[in-house]
C-alpha positions, 0 to 999 in steps of 0.5 A: 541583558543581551543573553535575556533578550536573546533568550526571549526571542528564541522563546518567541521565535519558537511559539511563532513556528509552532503556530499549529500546536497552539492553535489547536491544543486545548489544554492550560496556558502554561501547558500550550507555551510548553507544546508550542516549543516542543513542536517547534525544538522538535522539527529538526530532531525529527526531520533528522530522524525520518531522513535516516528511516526507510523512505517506504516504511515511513510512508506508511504514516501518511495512510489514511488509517494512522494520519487519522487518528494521529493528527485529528481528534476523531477516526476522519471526522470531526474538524479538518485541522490537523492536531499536535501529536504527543509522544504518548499518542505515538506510543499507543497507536504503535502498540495498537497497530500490532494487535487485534483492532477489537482492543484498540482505541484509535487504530480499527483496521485488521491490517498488523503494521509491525515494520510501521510499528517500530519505526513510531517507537523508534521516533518516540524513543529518540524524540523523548531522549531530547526532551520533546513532547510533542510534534507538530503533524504538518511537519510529520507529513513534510518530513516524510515526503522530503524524505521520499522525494529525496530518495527518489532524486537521489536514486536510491528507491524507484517507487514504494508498494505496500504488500501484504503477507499473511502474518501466522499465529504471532498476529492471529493469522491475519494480514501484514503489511510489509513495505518494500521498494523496486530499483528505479531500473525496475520501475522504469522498465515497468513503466516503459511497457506501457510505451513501448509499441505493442504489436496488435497481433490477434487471435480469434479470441482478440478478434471476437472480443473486439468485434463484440466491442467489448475492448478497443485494440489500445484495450488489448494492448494495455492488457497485454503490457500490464500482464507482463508488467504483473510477472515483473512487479512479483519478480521484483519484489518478496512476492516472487516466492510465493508458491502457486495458489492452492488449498494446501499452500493457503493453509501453510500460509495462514498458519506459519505466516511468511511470504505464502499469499491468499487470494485476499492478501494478494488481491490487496497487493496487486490492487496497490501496485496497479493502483500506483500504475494508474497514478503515474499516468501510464495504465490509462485504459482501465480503471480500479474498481477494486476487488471482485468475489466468488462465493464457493460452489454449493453445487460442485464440492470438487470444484472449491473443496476446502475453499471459502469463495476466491477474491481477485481484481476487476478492472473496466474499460474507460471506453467501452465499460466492460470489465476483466477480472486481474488474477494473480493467485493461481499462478506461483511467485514470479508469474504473470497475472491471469486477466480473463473475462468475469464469467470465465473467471466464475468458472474456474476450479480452485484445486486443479489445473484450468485452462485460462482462457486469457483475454491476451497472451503474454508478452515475450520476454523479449519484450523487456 
């Protein structure tokens, strides 16, 4: 008798902690009282598993384009509560992240996740070999951000970027996320260029601009950390053997895949590293405004001959208004970002040498 009301009580127990699931499936009774414990016996094997995961790549379940459509019964629309995930469902949008998004049901993004894709497999698999079913998504969410913050406490990571790369013919020569990590050493000494006092040497350049009051010297002096900032940023990570942008190495690049970057992919890329910047509070200066496009010149073939336009990153003073173009394309891995003003960007020739005209120099080494 004891054993039975033991047994009850755990049962109850269950149903209680999994609260989530019951409130939302809409499916038969006995059918319910069967999530409900699956949701709840799930939580440790899956905060077990998250744990031994690579904290970067799990993150990518939180991304608005899988916690969607894992966790609501429609792509961000629909009722605001979050939804059981059936195994099944962790399946199927692992299978879709990897494929043309033409095919799809619940994953309409261009972006192939295969890294992604594994792990979510990988999460199915041990979660089935338990007998579990479902999983409840706030504990998804929670067991993704404790991990993250404990690598973080623990040192093991500084902070996480997301990367794209072009995938080559296996993902029909579209863009690949690839998640990788900088060493808390490297993201700190990222971030401490932006508190370092930057010397406010200026050129005629500098001095013409301010004086124009299209930036503040504290402008100048952010643009001056964050090139450098970028050079570390690629240093630090698979960016840094990309070869210098070009007709011929973007062609390379799109049909073999690898680490060979176009303007798109690396405009995304660096858009997430400063957008990352700006959340940690210390590009303050400027903001994101995403990327800017350049049609190809119909009137000069020489100047974007085998070129479809170039894509880059605008940037706008939160002071003044005026805006920069961040370019990191033309220069190879390891390199600085190029930040010039938008009409000398325009006027720049994809096929040979330029002289940038860069709104500041770039930092010494030095100044590391």
């Amino acid at each position: 008798m004891v054993i039975l009301w033991l047994s009850l009580l755990i049962l109850f127990s269950s149903v209680a902690a999994a609260k989530e699931c019951s409130n939302e499936l809409r499916i038969s009774a006995p059918s319910t009282v069967v999530a409900d414990v699956t949701c709840a016996i799930s939580k440790e094997p899956l905060q077990e598993f998250i744990k031994r995961a690579d904290p970067c790549v799990s993150r990518g379940l939180l991304v608005p384009e899988i916690d969607l459509p894992l966790c609501r019964t429609a792509m961000g629309f629909g009722d605001s509560k979050s939804k059981p995930i059936s195994i099944e469902k962790l399946e199927q949008l692992a299978n879709e992240i990897v494929r043309p998004a033409r095919f799809n049901k619940m994953y309409r993004d261009s972006l192939s996740r295969p890294e992604l894709a594994k792990l979510m497999s990988d999460l199915a698999r041990h979660l089935q070999e338990r007998g579990m079913k479902y999983i409840g998504c706030d504990d998804l969410r929670s067991a993704v951000n404790d991990a993250y913050t404990e690598a973080k406490k623990e040192n093991r990571i500084g902070e996480c970027y997301q990367i794209e790369t072009l995938g080559g013919a296996k993902y029909l020569f579209g863009p690949v996320a690839r998640a990788v990590s900088v060493s808390p050493a490297q993201q700190k000494s990222i971030e401490d260029l932006f508190s370092t006092q930057i010397p406010s040497h200026l050129d005629r350049f500098d001095t013409d601009l301010i004086l124009d009051e299209r930036f503040t010297i504290e402008d100048l002096k952010e643009l001056r950390a964050l090139r450098k900032a970028s050079e570390m940023f690629e240093q630090a990570t698979p960016l840094r053997n990309d070869a210098a942008g070009g007709f011929f190495s973007n062609l390379m690049g799109e049909l073999t895949g690898g680490d060979q970057l176009n303007c798109n992919v690396e405009a995304s890329t660096h858009i997430v590293f400063l957008k990352t910047l700006v959340r940690k509070g210390v590009l303050k200066k400027f903001h994101v405004v995403g990327t800017i496009e350049r049609q190809a010149e119909k009137s000069d073939f020489r100047k974007d001959i085998g070129q479809t336009g170039h894509v880059a990153v605008l940037l706008r003073s939160r002071e003044t208004g005026h805006e920069v173009v961040y370019d990191s394309w033309f220069g190879k891995g390891g390199e600085a970002a190029h930040i010039l003003l938008p009409d000398d960007w325009r006027n720049l020739n994809l096929n040979f040498k330029n002289d940038f005209r860069n709104v500041v120099p770039l930092l010494p080494d030095s100044r590391n």
